[in-house]
N, C-alpha and C positions, 0 to 999 in steps of 0.2 A: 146629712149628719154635720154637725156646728162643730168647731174646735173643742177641745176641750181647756182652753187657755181664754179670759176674760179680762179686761180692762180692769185698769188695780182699783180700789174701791175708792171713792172720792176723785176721780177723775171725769170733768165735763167733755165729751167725746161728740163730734155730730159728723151724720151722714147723711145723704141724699135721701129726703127735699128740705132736712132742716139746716144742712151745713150750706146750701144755697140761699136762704136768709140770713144765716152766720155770716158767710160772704160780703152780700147787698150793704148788711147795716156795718160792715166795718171800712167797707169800698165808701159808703156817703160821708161817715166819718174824715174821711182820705180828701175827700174831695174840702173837707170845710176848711181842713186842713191848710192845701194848697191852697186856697182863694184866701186867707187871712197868712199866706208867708211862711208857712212852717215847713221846712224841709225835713226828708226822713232819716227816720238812725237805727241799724238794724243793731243790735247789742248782743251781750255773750248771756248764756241763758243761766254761769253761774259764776260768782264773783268769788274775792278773798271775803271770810268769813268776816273780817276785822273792817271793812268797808261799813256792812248791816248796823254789826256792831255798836261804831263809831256815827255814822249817820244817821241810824234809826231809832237806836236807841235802847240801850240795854235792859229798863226798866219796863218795858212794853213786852205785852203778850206776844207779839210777834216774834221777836229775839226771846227773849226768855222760854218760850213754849213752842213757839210752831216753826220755826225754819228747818228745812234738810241740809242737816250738816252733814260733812264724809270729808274721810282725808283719805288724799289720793297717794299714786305708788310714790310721791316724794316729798309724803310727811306734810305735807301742805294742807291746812285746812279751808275747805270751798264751801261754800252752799250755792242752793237754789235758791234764784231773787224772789223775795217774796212780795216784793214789789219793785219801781222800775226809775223812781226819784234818785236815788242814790247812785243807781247805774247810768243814769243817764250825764249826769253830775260829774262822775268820775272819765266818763267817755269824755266829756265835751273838753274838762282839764285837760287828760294825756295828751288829747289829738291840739290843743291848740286854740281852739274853735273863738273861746275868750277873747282872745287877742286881735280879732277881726272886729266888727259892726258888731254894736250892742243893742239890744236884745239878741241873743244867740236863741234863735227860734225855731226847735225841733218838735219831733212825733215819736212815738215807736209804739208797737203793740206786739203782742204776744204770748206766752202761756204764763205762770206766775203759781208759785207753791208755797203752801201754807199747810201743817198739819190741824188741819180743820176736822169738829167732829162732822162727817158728812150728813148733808140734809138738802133739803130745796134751796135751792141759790145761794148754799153755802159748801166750798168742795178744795178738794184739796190738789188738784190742779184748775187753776180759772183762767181767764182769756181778759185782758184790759186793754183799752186803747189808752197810752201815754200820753202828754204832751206838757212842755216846759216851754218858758221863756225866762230866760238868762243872764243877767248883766244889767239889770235895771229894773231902780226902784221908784217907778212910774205908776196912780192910782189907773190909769188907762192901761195898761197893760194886767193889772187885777181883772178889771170889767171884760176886755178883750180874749182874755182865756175863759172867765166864766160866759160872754156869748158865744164864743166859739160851740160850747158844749151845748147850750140854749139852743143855737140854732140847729145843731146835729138832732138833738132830742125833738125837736120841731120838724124836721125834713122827715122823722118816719110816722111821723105824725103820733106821736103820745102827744096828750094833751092833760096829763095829770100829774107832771111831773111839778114836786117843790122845791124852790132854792132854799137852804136854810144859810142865812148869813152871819160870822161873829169877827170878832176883832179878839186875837189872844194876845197884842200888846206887844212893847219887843223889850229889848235887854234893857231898857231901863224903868220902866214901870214896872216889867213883870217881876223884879224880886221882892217889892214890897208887897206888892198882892200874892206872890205865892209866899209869901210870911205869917199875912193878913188868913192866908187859907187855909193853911194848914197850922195855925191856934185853933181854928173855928173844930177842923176837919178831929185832931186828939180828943175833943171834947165827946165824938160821937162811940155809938157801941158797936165798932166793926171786928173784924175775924184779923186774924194775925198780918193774911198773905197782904189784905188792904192797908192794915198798918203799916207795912213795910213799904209800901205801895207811896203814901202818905208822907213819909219821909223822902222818897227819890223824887215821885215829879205827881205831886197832890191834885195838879189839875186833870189829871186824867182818872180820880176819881170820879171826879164829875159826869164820866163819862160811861162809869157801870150800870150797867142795864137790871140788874137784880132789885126787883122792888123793894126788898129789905133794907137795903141802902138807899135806893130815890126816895124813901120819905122820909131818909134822916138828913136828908140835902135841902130839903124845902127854904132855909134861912142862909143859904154859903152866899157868903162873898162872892160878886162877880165881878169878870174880868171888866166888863164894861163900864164897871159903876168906878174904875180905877185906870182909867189910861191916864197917858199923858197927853199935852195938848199936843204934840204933834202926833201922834195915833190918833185920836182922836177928829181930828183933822183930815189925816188920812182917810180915817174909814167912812166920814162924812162923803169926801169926794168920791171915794167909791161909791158910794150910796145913791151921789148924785148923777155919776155917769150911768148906773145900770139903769137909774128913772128913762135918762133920757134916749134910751137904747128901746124903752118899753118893755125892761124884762123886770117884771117883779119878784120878791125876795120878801122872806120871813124874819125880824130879829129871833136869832136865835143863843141867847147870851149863854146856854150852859153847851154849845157845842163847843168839841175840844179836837175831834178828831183821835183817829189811833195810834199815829205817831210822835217821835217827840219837837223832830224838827219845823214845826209848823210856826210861824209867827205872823202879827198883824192879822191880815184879812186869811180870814179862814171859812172853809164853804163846802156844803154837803147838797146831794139831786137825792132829793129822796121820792117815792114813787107809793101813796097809801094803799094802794091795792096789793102788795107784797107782803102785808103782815110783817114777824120780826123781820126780816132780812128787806126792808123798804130801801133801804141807800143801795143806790145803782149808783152811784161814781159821785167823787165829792175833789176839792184840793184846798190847795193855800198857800201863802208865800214861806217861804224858808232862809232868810236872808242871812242867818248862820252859818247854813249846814257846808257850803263850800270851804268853811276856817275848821269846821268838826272835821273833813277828812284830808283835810291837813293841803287845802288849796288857798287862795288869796281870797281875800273879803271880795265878795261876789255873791250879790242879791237874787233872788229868783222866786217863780211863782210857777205853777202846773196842777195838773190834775192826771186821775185817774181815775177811766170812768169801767166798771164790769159790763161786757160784754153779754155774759149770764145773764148777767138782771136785766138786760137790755132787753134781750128776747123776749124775757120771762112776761116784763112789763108789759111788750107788745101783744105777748099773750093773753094778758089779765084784762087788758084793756080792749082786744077782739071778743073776749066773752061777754065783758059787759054791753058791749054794740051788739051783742047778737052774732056776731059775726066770725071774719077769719085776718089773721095776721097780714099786714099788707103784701100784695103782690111780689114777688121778684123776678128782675128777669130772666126769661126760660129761657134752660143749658141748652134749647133745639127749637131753632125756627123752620129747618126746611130737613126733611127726613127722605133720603134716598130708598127706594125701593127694586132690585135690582130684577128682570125675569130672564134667566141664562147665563151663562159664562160672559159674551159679548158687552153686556149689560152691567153687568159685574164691573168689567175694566173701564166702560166709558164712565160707570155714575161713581166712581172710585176716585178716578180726576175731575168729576164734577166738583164733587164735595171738598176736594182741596181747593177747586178754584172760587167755590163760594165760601168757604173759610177765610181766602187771600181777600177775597171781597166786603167782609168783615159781615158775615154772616155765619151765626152759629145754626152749624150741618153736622150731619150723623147716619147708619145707613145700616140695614139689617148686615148682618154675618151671620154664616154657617150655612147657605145657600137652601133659607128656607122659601118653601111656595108660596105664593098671595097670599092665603090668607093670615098665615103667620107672621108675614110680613109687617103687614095691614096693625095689624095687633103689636109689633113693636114700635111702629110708626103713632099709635093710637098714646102707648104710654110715654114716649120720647117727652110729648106737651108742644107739637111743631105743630105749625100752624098749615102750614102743608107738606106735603108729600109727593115726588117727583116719580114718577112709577112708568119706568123701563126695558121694553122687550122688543124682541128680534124684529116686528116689523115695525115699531118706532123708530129703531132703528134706521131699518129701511128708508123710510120715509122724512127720516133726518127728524122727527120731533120728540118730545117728552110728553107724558099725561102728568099737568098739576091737576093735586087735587085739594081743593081748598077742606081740612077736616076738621072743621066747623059746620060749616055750612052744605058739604056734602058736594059741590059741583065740583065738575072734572073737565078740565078742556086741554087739548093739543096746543103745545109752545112749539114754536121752532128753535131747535140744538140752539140754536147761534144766536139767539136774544134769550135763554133760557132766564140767564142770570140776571139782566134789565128788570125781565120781568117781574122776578121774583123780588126783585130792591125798591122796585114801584108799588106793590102788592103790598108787600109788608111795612112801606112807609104811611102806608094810608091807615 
């Protein structure tokens, strides 16, 4: 009988064997991580409400519609981050971090809430891998967080990811182009909410997916046809570093992004076998949003990439091969099988010591008979099985038994573990 209590609706939740590829691809992530300098930052899962607010942007669905606000027992109003820029922003101020070597070069990952209407890889608890660099306004450090993420998406092997690339200009271009936008943008026949929309931050019309509107957009003003020469400049060199990196990239002049603090180089991974919910993680530089929450001018750039659409992607892309999502490696390589009390206690410390050995081990409980055994040993996914009783004992050996291949041979106790580390290296 199942509980009668269930996961709240729009929450992304994984268990054994899909939260072991949850694991893999957020562990390789970790690893690009390290090897390109980025140290980790574990963060608080909810902020002052006035943070989002202020950082994010009031005019955005996110603040306006989807955060989990609550005020707590002392009147203080908090939310859940609904993203993980802001937070990580304000972490790096308190602690100091600025004030050391620039680029200040972090990670973080973790769950992220949004009152989403739930659907396929859209939910209202989701899983993102973070990462930001801090304190400089360097075209290589643009290119650098977008391969970082190229090469993650490349190590699980998707091969149909796109980069969409744009330039949204910075504080001195963008008021005449959002001037220039938003004459164009009054002239159209939109609904009240986008009107309003239109007067706070007009480029993020750009950005509504309702066809009603994308074909009154067909003649807007873009950003691109209006930088200034040094944007301009900038986003060439950008352009130039990710050539010679060999990671291609799409212009894409009407992305804008969901937020508001985005400036200059702006960039989305979008994934075409996802239908609407194709963008699996995107970012951009924010070279404001440190004076929006009230820190010192201090430039930065990161991304956020969904974990969700990660999987998902690997999945849409196993179907089309035919196939299955790539391997991970298995919670049990070596599965103890115990026959008697005796047997019980010596494969009890075996398993610890092939654990210390850095071998993942595991071992029936509840003191069933072979064949029961056999059969948790069979679903464990261990490549063998050490199977132990009273006259192995005697006789000082173990039966491996390789369960794949079906052969079974006598080890001696006392090289048991050698063996097993040379077996499984092969």
């Amino acid at each position: 009988m199942s509980s009668s209590f269930q996961a709240p609706k729009g929450v992304s939740e994984y268990v054994p064997p899909r939260a072991d590829l949850f694991y893999a691809v957020r562990e390789a992530f970790a690893e690009q991580a390290r090897l390109a300098g980025y140290g980790y930052l574990e963060l608080a899962v909810f902020e002052d409400t006035n943070l989002f607010k202020r950082g994010v942007g009031e005019s955005t669905d996110v603040v306006s519609k989807e955060m989990y606000t609550f005020e707590d027992r002392g009147g203080r109003s908090l939310t859940l981050r609904p993203e993980f820029t802001a937070s990580v922003l304000r972490s790096v101020l308190e602690n100091s971090l600025h004030k050391g070597a620039l680029p200040v070069k972090v990670w973080t990952t973790g769950p992220a809430f949004r009152a989403e209407r739930p659907q396929q890889g859209r939910y209202r608890q989701f899983y993102q891998l973070d990462l930001e660099a801090i304190g400089s306004e360097d075209p290589r450090v643009d290119a650098e967080t977008i391969a970082i993420a190229w090469n993650w998406y490349r190590s699980l092997g998707l091969t149909r990811v796109r980069l969409l690339l744009n330039s949204l200009g910075c504080r001195e271009c963008r008021p005449a182009y959002r001037a220039l936008l938003q004459d164009f943008l009054r002239g159209l026949d939109l609904d009240e909410g986008t009107r309003a929309r239109v007067e706070i931050n007009p480029l993020r019309v750009l950005d509504d997916k309702r066809p009603q509107v994308r074909a009154q957009l067909a003649g807007a003003p873009l950003m691109a046809d209006h930088l200034c020469p040094e944007c301009k400049a900038y986003h060439d060199r950008v352009r130039e570093l990710l050539a010679d990196l060999g990671i291609e990239w799409e212009d894409t002049p009407t992305l804008v992004r969901g937020l508001d603090y985005y400036t200059r180089t702006t960039y989305e991974f979008d994934h075409p076998l996802l239908g609407a919910q194709s963008g699996i993680g995107g970012g951009g530089r924010y070279d404001g949003l440190s004076e929006d929450i009230g820190g010192p001018p201090l430039p930065g750039i990161g991304f956020g990439l969904g974990l969700d659409r990660t999987l998902l992607a690997l999945d849409a892309e196993a179907r089309e091969a035919g196939g299955a999502p790539p391997p991970v490696a298995p919670r049990c390589e070596v599965f103890a099988v115990p026959l008697g009390d005796a047997a019980e206690r010596r494969l009890f410390t075996l398993v610890d010591e092939l654990r210390r050995a850095g071998i993942a081990a595991d071992m029936t409980f509840g003191g069933k008979r072979l064949k029961g055994a056999m059969k948790d040993a069979d679903r464990s996914g261990a490549r063998y099985a050490v199977i132990l009783g009273e006259r192995d004992i005697a006789d000082g050996v173990a039966q491996v038994k390789d369960l794949t291949a079906g052969e079974q041979t006598a080890v001696p106790l006392t090289a048991i573990i050698t063996t097993l580390k040379e077996r499984l290296a092969q």
